[in-house]
C-alpha positions in Angstrom: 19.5 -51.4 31.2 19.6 -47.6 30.7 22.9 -46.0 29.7 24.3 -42.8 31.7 23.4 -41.1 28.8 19.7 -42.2 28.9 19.8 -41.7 32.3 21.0 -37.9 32.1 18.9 -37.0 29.0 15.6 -38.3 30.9 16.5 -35.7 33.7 17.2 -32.9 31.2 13.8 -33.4 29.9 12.3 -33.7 33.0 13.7 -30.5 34.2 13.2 -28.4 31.2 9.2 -29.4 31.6 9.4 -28.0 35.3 10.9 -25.1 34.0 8.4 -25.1 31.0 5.7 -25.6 33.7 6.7 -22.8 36.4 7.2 -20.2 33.7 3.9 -20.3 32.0 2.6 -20.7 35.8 4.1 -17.6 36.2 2.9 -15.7 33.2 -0.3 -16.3 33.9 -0.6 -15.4 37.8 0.6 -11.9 36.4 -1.4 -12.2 33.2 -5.0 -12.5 35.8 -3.5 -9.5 37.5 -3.5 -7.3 34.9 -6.5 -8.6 33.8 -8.2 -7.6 36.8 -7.2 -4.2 37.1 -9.4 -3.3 34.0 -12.7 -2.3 35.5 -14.7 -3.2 32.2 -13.3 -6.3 29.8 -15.9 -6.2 26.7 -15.1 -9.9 24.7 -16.9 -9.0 21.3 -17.7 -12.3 19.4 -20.3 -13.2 16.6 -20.3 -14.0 12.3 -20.1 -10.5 10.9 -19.8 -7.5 12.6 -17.5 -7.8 15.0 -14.4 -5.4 14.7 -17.2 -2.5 13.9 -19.0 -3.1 16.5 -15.4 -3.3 19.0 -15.0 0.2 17.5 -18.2 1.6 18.2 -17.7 0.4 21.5 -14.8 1.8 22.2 -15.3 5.2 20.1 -18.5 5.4 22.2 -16.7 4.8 25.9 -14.0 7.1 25.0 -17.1 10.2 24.2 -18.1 9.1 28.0 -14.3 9.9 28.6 -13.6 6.7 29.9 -9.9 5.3 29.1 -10.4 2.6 26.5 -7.9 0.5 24.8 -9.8 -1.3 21.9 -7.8 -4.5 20.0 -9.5 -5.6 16.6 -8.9 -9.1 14.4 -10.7 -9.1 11.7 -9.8 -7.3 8.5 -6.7 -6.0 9.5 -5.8 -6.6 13.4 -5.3 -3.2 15.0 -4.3 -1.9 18.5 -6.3 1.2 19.3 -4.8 3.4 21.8 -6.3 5.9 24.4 -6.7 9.1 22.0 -8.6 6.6 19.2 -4.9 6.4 17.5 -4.0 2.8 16.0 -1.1 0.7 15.1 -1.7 -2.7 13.0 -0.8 -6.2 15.2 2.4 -7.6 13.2 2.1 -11.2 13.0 4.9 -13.6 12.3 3.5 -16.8 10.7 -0.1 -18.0 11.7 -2.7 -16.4 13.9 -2.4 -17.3 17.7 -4.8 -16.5 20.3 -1.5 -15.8 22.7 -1.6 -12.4 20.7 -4.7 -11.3 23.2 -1.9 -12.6 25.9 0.3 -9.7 24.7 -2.4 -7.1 24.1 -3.7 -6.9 27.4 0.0 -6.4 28.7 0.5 -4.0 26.3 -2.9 -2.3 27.3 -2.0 -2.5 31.1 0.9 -0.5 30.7 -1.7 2.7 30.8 -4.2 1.6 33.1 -7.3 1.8 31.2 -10.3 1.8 32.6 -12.2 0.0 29.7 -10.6 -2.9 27.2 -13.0 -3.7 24.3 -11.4 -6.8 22.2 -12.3 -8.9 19.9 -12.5 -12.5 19.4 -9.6 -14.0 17.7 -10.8 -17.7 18.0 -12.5 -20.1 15.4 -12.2 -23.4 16.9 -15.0 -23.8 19.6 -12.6 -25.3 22.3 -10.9 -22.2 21.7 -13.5 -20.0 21.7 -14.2 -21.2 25.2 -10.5 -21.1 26.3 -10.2 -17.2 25.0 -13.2 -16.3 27.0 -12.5 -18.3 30.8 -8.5 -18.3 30.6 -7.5 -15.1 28.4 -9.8 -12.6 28.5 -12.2 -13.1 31.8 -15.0 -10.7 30.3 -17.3 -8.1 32.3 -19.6 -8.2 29.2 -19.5 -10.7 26.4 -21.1 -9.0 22.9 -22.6 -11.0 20.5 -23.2 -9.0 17.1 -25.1 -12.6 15.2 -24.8 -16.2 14.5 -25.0 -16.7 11.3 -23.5 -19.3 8.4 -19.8 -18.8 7.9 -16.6 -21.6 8.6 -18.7 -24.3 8.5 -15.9 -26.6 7.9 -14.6 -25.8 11.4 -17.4 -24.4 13.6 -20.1 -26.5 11.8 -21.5 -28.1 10.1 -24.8 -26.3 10.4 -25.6 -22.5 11.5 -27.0 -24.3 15.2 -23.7 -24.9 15.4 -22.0 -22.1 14.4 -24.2 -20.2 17.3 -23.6 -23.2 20.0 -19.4 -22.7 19.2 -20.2 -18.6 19.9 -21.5 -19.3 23.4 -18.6 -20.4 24.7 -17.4 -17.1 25.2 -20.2 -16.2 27.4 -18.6 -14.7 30.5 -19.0 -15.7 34.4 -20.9 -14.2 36.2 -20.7 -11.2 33.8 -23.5 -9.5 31.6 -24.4 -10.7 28.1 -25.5 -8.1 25.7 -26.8 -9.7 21.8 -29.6 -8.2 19.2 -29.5 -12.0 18.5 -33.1 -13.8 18.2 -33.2 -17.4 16.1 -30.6 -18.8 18.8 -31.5 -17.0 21.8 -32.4 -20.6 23.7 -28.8 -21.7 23.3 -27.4 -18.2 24.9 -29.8 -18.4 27.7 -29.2 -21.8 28.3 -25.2 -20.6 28.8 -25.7 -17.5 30.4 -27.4 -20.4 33.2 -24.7 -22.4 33.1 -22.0 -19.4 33.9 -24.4 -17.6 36.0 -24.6 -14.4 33.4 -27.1 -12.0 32.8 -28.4 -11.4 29.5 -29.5 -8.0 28.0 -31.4 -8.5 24.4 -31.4 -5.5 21.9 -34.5 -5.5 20.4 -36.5 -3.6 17.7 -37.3 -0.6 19.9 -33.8 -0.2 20.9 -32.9 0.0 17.1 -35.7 2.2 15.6 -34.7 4.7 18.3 -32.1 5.5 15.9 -33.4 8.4 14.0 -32.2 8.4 9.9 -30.3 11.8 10.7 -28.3 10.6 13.8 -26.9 8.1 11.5 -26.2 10.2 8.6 -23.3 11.5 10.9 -21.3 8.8 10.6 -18.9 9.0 7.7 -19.5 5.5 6.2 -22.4 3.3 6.0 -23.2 1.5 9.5 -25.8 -0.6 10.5 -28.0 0.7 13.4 -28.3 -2.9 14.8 -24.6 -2.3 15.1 -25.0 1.4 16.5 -28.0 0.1 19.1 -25.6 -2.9 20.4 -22.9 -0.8 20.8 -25.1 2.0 22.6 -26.0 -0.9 24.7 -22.7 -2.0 26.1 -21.7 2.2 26.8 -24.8 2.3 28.9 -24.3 -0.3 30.7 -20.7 0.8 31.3 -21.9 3.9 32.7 -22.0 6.3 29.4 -25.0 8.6 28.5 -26.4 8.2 24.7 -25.4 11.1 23.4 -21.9 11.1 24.6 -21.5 7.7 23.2 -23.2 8.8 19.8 -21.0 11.6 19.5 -18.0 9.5 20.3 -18.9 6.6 17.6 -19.7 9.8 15.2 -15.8 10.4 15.5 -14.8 6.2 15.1 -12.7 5.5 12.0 -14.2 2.8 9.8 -12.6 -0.7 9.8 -11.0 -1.7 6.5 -13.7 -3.9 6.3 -16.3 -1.3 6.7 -18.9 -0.6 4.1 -17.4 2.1 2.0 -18.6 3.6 -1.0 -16.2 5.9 -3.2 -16.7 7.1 -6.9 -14.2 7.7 -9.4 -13.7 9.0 -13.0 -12.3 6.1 -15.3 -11.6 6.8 -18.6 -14.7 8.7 -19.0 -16.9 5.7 -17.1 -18.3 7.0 -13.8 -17.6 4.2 -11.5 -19.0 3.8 -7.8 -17.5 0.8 -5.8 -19.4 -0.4 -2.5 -17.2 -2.4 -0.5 -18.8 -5.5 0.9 -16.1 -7.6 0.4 -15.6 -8.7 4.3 -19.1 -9.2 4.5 -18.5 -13.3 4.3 -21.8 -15.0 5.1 -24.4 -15.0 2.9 -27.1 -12.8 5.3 -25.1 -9.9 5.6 -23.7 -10.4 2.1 -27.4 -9.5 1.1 -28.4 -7.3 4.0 -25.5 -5.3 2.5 -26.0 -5.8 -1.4 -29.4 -5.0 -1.2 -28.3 -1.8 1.1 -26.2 -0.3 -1.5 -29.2 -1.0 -4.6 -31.4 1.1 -2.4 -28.9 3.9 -2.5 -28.3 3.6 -6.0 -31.8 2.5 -7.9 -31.2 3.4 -11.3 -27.8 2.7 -12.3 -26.2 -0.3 -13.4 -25.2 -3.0 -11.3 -22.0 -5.3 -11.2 -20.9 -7.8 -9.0 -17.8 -8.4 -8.0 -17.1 -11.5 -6.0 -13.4 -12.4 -4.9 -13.1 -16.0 -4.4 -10.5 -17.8 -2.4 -9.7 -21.5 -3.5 -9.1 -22.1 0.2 -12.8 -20.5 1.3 -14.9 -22.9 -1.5 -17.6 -23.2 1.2 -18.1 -19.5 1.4 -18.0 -19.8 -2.2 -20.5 -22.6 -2.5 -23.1 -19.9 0.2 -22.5 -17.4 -2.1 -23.6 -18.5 -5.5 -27.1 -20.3 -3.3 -27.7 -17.1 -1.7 -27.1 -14.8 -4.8 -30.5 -16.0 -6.2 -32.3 -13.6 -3.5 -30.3 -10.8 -4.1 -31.6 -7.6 -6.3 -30.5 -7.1 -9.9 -27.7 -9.6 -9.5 -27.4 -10.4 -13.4 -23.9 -9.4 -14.0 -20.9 -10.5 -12.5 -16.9 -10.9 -12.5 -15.4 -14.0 -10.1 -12.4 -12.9 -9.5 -9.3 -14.0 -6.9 -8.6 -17.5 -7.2 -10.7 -20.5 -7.3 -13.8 -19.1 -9.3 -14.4 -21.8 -11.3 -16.0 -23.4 -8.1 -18.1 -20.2 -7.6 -19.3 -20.1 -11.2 -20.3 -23.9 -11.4 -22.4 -23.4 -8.1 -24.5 -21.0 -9.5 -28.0 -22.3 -9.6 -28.7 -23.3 -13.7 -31.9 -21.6 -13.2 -30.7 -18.8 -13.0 -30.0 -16.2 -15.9 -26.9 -14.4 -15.0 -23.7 -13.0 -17.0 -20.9 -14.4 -15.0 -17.7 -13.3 -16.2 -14.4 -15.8 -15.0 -11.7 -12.8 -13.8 -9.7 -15.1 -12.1 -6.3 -13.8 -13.3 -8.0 -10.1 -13.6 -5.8 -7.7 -11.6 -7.3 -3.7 -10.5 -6.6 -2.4 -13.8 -8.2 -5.2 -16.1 -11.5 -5.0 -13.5 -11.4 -1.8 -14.3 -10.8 -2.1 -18.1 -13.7 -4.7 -18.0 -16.4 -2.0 -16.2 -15.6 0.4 -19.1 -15.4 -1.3 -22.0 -18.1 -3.8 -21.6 -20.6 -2.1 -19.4 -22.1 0.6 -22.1 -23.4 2.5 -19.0 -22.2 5.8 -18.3 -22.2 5.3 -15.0 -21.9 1.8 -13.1 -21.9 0.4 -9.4 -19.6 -2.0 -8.8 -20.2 -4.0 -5.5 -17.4 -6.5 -4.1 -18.6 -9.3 -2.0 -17.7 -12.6 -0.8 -13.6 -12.3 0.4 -11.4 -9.0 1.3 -7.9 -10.9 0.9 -5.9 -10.1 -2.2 -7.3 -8.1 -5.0 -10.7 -7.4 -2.2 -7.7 -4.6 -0.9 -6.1 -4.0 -3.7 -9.1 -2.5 -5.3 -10.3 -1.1 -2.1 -7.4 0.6 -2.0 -7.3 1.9 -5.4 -10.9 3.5 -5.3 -10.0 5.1 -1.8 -6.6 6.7 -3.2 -8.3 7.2 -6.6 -11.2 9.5 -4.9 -9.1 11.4 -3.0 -7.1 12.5 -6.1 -10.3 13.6 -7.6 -10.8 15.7 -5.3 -8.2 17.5 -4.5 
């Protein structure tokens, strides 16, 4: 027999769900309403590329002068505001996809016309649930599919592009330079009754050399043409949008290059360091060599002991990559980065792992005989990835001044 205290605990419970049940009920009838009242909702998703290409985006809608609110995860999470201005996203303990909940109520507060955000989701059932509950995109953006949290997206890069549909949008427009997984978009763009838009060659050899010698960092005109895209389709002419994204402050993660005066060592630092996957990892490497043939190159690869995978890509892929003899692992967990190498290969790999900005920096100078050296940081951003990042952007400023 239940006791009246059994009894009056069961109904406590009972109506606390109800309450539970009508309040989130009621958060998300008003949540949809907001939602709707943005004309465009641009969902960016994809491996690598993403907040860049949210900012493009957004820089280019706001040359078309249309009000755009832009929201960006990845390096840092920032809140863009109307007049390009932006505020990081605190966080109190681990990421939660309720945070796009609170942006788009923030962002309804002044009526924007336009909302470009970017996906916050790994897990492919959340992927799917940010897309058809949270966000309700006009135009999904897909920037690539490429090899990167296998361990919870893969195991396999099929799978890593099959977890990215899910935020295709319904009965929306589809806009991807993506090729090797194409079948799988289409396929979903069926299911939801979306329309998809390709970016091809053509659209990205339009780009002339000189219109991207504007922008203050080093972009990617796949990036540029994707983002040129999604404004046009929005309504915005090309050369309002160009001019806009000519304006568009780098993400954190951007690909940066600043040079210093060290002790007498010239050193240049090219930050790749959010470039995870191994691809753009090279795409990018590769990149920087061409800019800077003759002078001496040096790795630097931040490892995460939490990220061995990425790791494990890294030291595969670095067999490909151009004049990749010498390198420093630094962060934490290098020893699993520095076994992976391939024993074929003939490089100087330095462990670092308890190197902090100043030894890197001791290391480039007195062991590199070079006048002048390149140091490029790949593989993680976290940790040290900002602290130097920071250091070369501060350091470089002092320079010049």
């Amino acid at each position: 027999m239940f006791s009246e205290y059994s009894i009056n605990g069961y109904w406590f419970v009972l109506l606390l769900t109800a309450i539970i049940i009508f309040y989130l009920s009621f958060e998300m009838y008003y949540h949809i309403k907001r939602i709707k009242k943005i004309k465009y909702r641009i969902h960016v998703n994809g491996t690598r590329g993403k907040s860049s290409v949210a900012r493009l985006i957004a820089a280019g809608m706001r040359g078309g002068n249309v009000k755009t609110i832009c929201k960006t995860t990845g390096t840092m999470a920032r809140y863009i505001d109307l007049d390009g201005s932006e505020e990081p996203i605190i966080r109190i303990g681990r990421t939660n996809i309720i945070e796009q909940v609170k942006v788009i109520k923030k962002a309804s507060k002044v009526n924007p016309t336009a909302l470009v955000i970017e996906c916050m989701a790994v897990q492919p059932l959340l992927q799917s649930l940010c897309e058809l509950k949270l966000v309700r995109s006009t135009h999904g953006v897909l920037c690539n599919a490429r090899e990167d949290h296998l361990d919870v997206m893969g195991p396999t890069e099929r799978d890593v592009a099959l977890a990215l549909a899910g935020t295709m949008p319904v009965k929306g427009i589809f806009i991807t330079p993506e090729k090797k997984y194409l079948s799988i978009f289409k396929k979903a763009a069926k299911d939801r009754g979306s329309e998809i838009i390709t970016v091809d060659s053509a659209h990205i050899e339009s780009i002339s050399d000189a219109e991207m010698d504007n922008f203050s960092y080093l972009e990617y005109k796949e990036n540029v043409a994707l983002a040129l895209m999604v404004c046009s389709r929005c309504g915005v002419n090309r050369n309002d949008a160009l001019k806009g994204m000519w304006h568009a402050k780098p993400d954190p993660g951007a690909l940066i290059i600043k040079t210093i005066n060290y002790k007498g060592t010239k050193i240049t630092f090219a930050n790749g360091f959010a470039a995870n996957d191994p691809l753009s990892t090279g795409q990018l490497w590769n990149k920087v060599i061409e800019k800077f043939p003759t002078i001496k190159v040096i790795g630097l690869v931040n490892c995460r002991d939490d990220r061995g995978d990425r790791s494990l890509q890294m030291a595969q892929a670095i067999i490909d990559w151009q004049k990749n003899d010498t390198l420093i692992a630094i962060g934490s967990g290098t020893d699993y980065f520095l076994k992976s190498i391939p024993k074929t290969k003939k490089i100087n790999a330095v462990n670092g792992e308890n190197y902090n900005v100043t030894q890197v920096l001791e290391h480039l100078r007195l062991n590199i005989k070079d006048k002048h050296v390149l140091a490029i940081g790949v593989c993680n951003i976290a940790k040290i990835g900002f602290e130097l990042l920071n250091y070369f952007c501060a350091q470089e400023a002092v320079n010049n001044d």
